[in-house]
C-alpha positions in Angstrom: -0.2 -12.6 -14.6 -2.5 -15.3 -12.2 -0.9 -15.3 -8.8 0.3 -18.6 -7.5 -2.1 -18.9 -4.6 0.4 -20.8 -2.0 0.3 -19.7 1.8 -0.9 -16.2 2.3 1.8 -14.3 2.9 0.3 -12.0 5.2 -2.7 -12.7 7.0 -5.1 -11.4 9.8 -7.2 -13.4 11.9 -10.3 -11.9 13.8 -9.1 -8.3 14.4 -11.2 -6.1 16.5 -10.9 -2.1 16.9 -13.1 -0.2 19.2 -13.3 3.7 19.5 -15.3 4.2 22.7 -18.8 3.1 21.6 -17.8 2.9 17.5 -16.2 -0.6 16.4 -14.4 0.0 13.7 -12.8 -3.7 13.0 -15.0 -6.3 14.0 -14.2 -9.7 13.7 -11.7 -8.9 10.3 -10.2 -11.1 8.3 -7.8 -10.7 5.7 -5.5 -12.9 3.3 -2.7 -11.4 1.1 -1.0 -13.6 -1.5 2.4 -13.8 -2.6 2.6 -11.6 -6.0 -0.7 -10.6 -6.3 -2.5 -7.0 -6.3 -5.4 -7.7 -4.0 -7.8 -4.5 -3.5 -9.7 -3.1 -0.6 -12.8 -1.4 -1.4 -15.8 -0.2 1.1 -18.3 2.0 1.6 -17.1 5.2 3.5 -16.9 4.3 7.2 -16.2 0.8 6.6 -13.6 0.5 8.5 -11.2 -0.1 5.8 -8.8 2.0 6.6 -8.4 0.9 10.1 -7.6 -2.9 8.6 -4.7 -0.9 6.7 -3.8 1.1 9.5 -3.3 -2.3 11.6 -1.4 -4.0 9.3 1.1 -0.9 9.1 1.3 -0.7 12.3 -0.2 2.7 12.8 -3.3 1.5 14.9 -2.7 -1.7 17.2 -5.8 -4.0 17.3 -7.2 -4.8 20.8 -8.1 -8.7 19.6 -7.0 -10.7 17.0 -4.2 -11.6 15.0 -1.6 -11.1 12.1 1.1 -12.8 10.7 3.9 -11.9 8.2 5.5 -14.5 6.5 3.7 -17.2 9.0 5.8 -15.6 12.1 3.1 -13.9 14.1 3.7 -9.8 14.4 2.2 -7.0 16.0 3.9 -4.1 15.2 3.5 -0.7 17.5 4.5 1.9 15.1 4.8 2.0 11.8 8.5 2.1 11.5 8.4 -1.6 13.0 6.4 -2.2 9.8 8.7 -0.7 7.6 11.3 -2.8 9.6 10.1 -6.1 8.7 9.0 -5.0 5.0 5.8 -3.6 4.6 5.6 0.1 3.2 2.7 2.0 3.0 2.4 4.8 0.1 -0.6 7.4 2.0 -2.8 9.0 0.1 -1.2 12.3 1.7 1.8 11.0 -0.2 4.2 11.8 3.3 6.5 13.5 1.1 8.8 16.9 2.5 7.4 19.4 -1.3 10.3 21.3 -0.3 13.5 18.2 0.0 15.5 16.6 -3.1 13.9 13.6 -4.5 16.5 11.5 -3.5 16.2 12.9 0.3 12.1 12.0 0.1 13.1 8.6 -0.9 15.7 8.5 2.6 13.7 10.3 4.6 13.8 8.4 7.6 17.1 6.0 6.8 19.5 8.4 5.4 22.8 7.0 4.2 25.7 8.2 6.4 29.2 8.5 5.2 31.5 5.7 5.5 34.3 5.7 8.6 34.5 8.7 10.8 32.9 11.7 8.4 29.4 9.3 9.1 29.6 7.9 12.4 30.8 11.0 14.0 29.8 14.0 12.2 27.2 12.5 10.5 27.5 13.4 7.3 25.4 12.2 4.4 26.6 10.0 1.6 24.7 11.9 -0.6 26.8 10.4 -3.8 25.5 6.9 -3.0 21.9 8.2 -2.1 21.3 9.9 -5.4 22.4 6.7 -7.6 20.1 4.3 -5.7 17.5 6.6 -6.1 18.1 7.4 -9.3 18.3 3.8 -10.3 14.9 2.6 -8.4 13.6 5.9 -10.2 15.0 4.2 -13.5 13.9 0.4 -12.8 10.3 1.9 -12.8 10.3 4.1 -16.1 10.2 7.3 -14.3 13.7 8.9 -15.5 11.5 11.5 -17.4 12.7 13.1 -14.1 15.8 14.4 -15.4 17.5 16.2 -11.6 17.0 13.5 -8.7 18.2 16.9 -7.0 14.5 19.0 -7.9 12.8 19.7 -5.1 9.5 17.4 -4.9 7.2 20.9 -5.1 8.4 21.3 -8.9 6.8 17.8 -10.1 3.9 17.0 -11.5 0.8 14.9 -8.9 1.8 11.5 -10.8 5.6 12.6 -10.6 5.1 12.4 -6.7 3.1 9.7 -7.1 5.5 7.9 -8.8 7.9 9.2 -6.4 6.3 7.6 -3.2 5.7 4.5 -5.0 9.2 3.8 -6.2 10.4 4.7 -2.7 8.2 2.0 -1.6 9.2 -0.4 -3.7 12.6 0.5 -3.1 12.6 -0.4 0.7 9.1 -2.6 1.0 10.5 -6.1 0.6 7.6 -7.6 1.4 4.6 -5.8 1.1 3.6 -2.8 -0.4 0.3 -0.7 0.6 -1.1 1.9 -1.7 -4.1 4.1 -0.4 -5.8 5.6 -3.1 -2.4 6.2 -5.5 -4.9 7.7 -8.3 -7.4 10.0 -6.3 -6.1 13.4 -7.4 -4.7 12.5 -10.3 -5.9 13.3 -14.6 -6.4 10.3 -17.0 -2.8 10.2 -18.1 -1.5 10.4 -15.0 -3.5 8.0 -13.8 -3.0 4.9 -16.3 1.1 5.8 -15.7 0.7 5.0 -12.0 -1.6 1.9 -12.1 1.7 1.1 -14.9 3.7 1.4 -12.1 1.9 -1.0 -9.9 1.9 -3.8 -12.5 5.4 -3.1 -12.6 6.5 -3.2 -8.7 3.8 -6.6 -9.1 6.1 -8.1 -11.8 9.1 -7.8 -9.3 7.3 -9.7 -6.8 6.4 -8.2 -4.3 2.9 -8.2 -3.4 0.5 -5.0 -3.1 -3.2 -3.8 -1.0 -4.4 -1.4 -3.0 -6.8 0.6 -1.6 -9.5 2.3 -3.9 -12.6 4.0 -4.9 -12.1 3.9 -8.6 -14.1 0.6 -9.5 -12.3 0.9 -13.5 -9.0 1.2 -12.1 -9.8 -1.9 -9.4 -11.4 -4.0 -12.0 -8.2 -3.5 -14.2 -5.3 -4.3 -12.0 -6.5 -6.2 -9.3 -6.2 -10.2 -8.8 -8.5 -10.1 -6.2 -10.9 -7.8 -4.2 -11.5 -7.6 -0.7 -14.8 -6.0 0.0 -15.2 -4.8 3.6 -18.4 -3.9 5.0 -19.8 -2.8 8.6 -16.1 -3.6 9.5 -15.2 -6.6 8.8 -14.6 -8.5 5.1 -17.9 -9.5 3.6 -15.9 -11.3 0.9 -13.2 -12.0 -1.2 -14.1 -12.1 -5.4 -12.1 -12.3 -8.6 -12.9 -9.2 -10.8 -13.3 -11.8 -14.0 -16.0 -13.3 -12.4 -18.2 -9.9 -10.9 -19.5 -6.8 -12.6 -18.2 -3.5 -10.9 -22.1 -3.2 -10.6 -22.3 -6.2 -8.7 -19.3 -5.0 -6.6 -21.0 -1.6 -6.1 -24.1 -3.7 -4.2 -22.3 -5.9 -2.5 -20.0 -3.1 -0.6 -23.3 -1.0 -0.1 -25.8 -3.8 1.4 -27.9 -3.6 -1.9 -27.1 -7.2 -2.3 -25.1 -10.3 -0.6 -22.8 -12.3 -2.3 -23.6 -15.9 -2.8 -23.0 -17.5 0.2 -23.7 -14.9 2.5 -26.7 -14.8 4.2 -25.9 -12.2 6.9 -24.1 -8.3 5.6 -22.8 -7.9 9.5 
């Protein structure tokens, strides 16, 4: 599926992040698409995951800007983020092992009880939590989990995985973020979860996915973001690149064409 490459639907413009003495973003720019999978890779210490981290609103930029939907944000945590419809899967997965599966996909915006049982005592509607979960679950092909009531310890890695990515897609009406959804997982496991991606992709809603596995990249992405020395060196379409060629350009080895400085 070719993206339709209208107005970026999310978009940075010169970003800057300084530790102390270490800059971390430095002049970034960054361009998401409406219903594309667009991947960031870099060397480690690339500053990568500082872009992400930005965009989710877990770091704030001291320069530059971003803007959602062409309305100019800047979030300062990342529940504003989730807010406005950008969900971010973590590597760590931010799931409670011992909690339901239907309470890790709430966590954070449980359903209370209609009337006074909800807005007084505060009781759960844990009826209507468990059928939205299990339907999202279900919309994605991952009702080979039978109880939506197992605790998240008793899957599988690409059970949770699945997990956290249907609970994204569930909520993250405009963007979704995955950081490294296939690190720690086996070969099966693996192709399910970049089957998921296509699969939240088909409903439209964009995704970054953020990688180190050059197959996996080269298979699902649209596009690919290469960041290096913090900031994006540039942006290439996997049909036209080798992962070789993506390899040197991350790492200094080579420039694109084009680019005649690597900082």
């Amino acid at each position: 599926m070719e993206p339709i490459l209208k107005a970026p639907i999310l978009r940075a413009q010169g970003l800057y992040k300084r530790y102390g003495k270490v800059t971390a973003l430095n002049n970034c720019d960054f361009e998401l698409y409406p219903g594309e999978i667009l991947a960031v890779i870099g060397d480690n210490g690339a500053g990568k995951s500082t872009l992400i981290k930005a965009i989710s609103g877990a770091v704030q930029p001291d320069e530059g800007h971003i803007w959602l939907e062409g309305r100019e944000i800047a979030f300062k945590t990342p529940i504003e983020a989730r807010a406005a419809g950008i969900e971010t899967v973590y590597q760590t997965l931010a799931m409670s092992p011992a909690l339901s599966i239907a309470d890790n996909m709430f966590m954070g915006r449980e359903l209370r009880r209609p009337g006074i049982m909800g807005s007084v005592f505060r009781k759960l509607d844990r009826a209507r939590m468990e059928a939205f979960a299990r339907e999202k679950l279900n919309e994605l092909g991952l009702m080979t989990i039978q109880n939506i009531n197992q605790a998240v310890e008793t899957l599988s890695g690409g059970q949770r995985q699945g997990v956290a990515v249907a609970r994204a897609a569930a909520f993250g009406s405009k963007v979704v973020i995955l950081d490294e959804p296939t690190a720690a997982l086996g070969v099966k496991e693996s192709r399910r979860v970049l089957e998921l991606i296509r699969d939240v992709r088909s409903r439209g809603i964009p995704i970054i996915l953020i990688s180190h596995n050059m197959p996996h990249v080269f298979e699902v992405a649209d596009r690919i973001h290469i960041h290096r020395l913090g900031s994006r060196l540039c942006v290439i379409k996997p049909q036209d690149y080798s992962m070789s060629d993506a390899v040197a350009f991350m790492t200094g080895a080579k420039l694109p064409e084009g680019v005649t400085e690597a900082a």
